[in-house]
N, C-alpha and C positions, 0 to 999 in steps of 0.2 A: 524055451530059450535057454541055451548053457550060461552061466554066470562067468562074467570075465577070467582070466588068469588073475590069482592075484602077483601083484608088486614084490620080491624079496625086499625084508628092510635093506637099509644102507650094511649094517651090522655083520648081516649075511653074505651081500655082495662083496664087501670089503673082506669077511674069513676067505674065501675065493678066492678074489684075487691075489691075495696071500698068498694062500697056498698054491696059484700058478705058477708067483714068482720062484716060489721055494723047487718046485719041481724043474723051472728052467734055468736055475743055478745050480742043479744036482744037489743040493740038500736036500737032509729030511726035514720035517714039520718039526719046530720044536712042542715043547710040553702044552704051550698053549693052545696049539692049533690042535692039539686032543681033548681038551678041555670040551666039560659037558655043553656049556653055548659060546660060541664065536664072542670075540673080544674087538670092543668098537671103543676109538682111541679117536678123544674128542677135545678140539680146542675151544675153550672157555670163554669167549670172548667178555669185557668189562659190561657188568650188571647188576643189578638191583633187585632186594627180597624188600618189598615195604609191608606194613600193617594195613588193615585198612583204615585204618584211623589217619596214617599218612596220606593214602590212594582219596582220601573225600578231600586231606587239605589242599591237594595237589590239582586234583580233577571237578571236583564241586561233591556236594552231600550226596550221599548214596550211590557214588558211582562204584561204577564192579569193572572189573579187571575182564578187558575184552583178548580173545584169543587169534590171535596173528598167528602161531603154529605151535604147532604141538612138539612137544620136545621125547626124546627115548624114553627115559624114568616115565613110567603110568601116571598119569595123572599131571603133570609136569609141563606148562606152554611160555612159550617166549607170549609176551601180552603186545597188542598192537600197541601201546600205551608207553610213550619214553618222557624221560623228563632231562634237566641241564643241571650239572653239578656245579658248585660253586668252590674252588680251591682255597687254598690259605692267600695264594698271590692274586687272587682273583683274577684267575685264569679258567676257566670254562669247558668242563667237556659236556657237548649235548646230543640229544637222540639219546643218550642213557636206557640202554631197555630194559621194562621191568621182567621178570619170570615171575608168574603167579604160580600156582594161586598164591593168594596173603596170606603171610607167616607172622609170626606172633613177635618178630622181632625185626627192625630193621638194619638193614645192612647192603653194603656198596661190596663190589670187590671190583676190583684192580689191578692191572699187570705192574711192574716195577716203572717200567718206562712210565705208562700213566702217570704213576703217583708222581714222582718228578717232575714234570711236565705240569702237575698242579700245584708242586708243592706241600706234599704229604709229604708223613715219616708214616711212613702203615708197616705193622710190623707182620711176617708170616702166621698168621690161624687158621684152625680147623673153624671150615661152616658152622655159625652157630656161638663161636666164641668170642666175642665183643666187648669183655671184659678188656679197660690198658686199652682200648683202641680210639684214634681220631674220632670226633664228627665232623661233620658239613654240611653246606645247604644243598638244600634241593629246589628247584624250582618248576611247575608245573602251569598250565594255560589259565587254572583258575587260582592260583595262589604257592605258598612258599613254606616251605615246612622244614626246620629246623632238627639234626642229628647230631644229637650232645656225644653222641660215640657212634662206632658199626662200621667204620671203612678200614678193608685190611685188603690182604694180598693173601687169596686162598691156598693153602696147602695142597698141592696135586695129591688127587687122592683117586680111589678105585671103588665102586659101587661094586657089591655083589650080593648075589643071593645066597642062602646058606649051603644051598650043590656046591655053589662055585667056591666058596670058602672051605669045604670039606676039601675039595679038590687038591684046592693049594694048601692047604693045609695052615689055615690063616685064620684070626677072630678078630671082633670088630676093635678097632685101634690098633691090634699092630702094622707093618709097615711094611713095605715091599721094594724091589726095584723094578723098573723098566726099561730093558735093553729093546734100541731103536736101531733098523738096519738105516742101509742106504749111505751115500756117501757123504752126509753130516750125522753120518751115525755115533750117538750118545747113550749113556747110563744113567739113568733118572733114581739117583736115591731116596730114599726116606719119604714113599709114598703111600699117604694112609689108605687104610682100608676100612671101610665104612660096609656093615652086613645088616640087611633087611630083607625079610622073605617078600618084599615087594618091587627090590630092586631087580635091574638087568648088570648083565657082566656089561661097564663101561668107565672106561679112565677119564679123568678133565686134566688136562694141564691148561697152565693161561698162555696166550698169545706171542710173549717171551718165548715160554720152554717150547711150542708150536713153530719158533721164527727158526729158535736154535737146531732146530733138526731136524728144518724143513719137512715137516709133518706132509705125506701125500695120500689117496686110498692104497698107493700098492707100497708104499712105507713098511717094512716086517718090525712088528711087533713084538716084546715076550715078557711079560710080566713071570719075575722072580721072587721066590719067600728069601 
């Protein structure tokens, strides 16, 4: 029996349809769309990195981070598992989804609108930098678990591997732009670049800069050094 076709990722579908559009606009491909792997331009939606020391206070003792789906980055899943944020105004976002697996630090991120809406002052950081930043509660079915800092508003940044950073001619921290076609077409400055031989070529901007330029699959994309 022959083994199904496989699925192209979304990743691949989307270099495509790109590069349709580009061809029935009589453009060429820009640099990107030569680039060693297709560029997959992803809205970040508000979510959480917990410990597991968090995930038992939240869920009960020993519980482990179950997998609702699997996300691009290897390794990397939205967890079926959401919790409710508690604001300064005590105002409430819930369904909260975590991404595992547990990370040795916790942290919320946020669009702008969010935090507003909750009553944050969350200042722009790089994943991972929690230093100067808010906490808040978190609340889960089996108990409440308190974040003395960790909530910010992530920095659009760029995952790549080290091809793709030879390519562009880029190292990990510095900073890029992203020029977005279409008719709320935008330039995204000062977007970090983040290099791991583990990563795939893929942008996150949050739900904001996604609204702002109406983000679609056939959207032309082009990351600039």
């Amino acid at each position: 029996m022959s083994s199904p076709t496989s699925i192209p990722h979304r990743a691949v579908v989307e270099h495509w349809v790109r590069q349709a559009v580009y061809q029935r606009l009589g453009q060429s491909a820009p640099r990107t769309a030569q680039a060693p792997n297709p560029l997959l331009v992803n809205i970040s939606a508000r979510h959480c990195h917990l410990t597991q020391e968090a995930v038992e206070a939240l869920f009960g003792p020993g519980h482990q981070l179950s997998v609702h789906k699997s996300l691009y980055q290897d390794g990397q899943f939205a967890a079926k598992e959401t919790v409710t944020l508690v604001g300064p105004r005590s105002r409430v976002i819930s369904n909260l989804r975590i991404l595992g697996p547990c990370r040795n630090i916790n942290q919320v991120e946020l669009a702008y609108t969010d935090a507003v809406a909750l009553g944050f002052d969350i200042p722009l950081k790089s994943s991972g930098d929690i230093e100067g930043t808010p906490g808040g509660m978190l609340m889960g079915p089996k108990g409440f678990f308190e974040m003395d800092k960790g909530v910010i508003r992530a920095l659009r940044h760029v995952h790549m591997h080290p091809d793709d950073a030879t390519f562009y001619e880029v190292t990990q921290g510095d900073f890029m732009k992203m020029k977005v076609g279409g008719p709320c077409g935008i330039t995204f400055d000062e977007m970090l670049v983040r290099v791991d031989p583990s990563f795939k070529l893929e942008v996150h901007i949050d739900t904001d800069e996604g609204n702002a330029c109406n983000l679609l699959p056939s959207t032309t994309c082009e990351i600039l050094k």
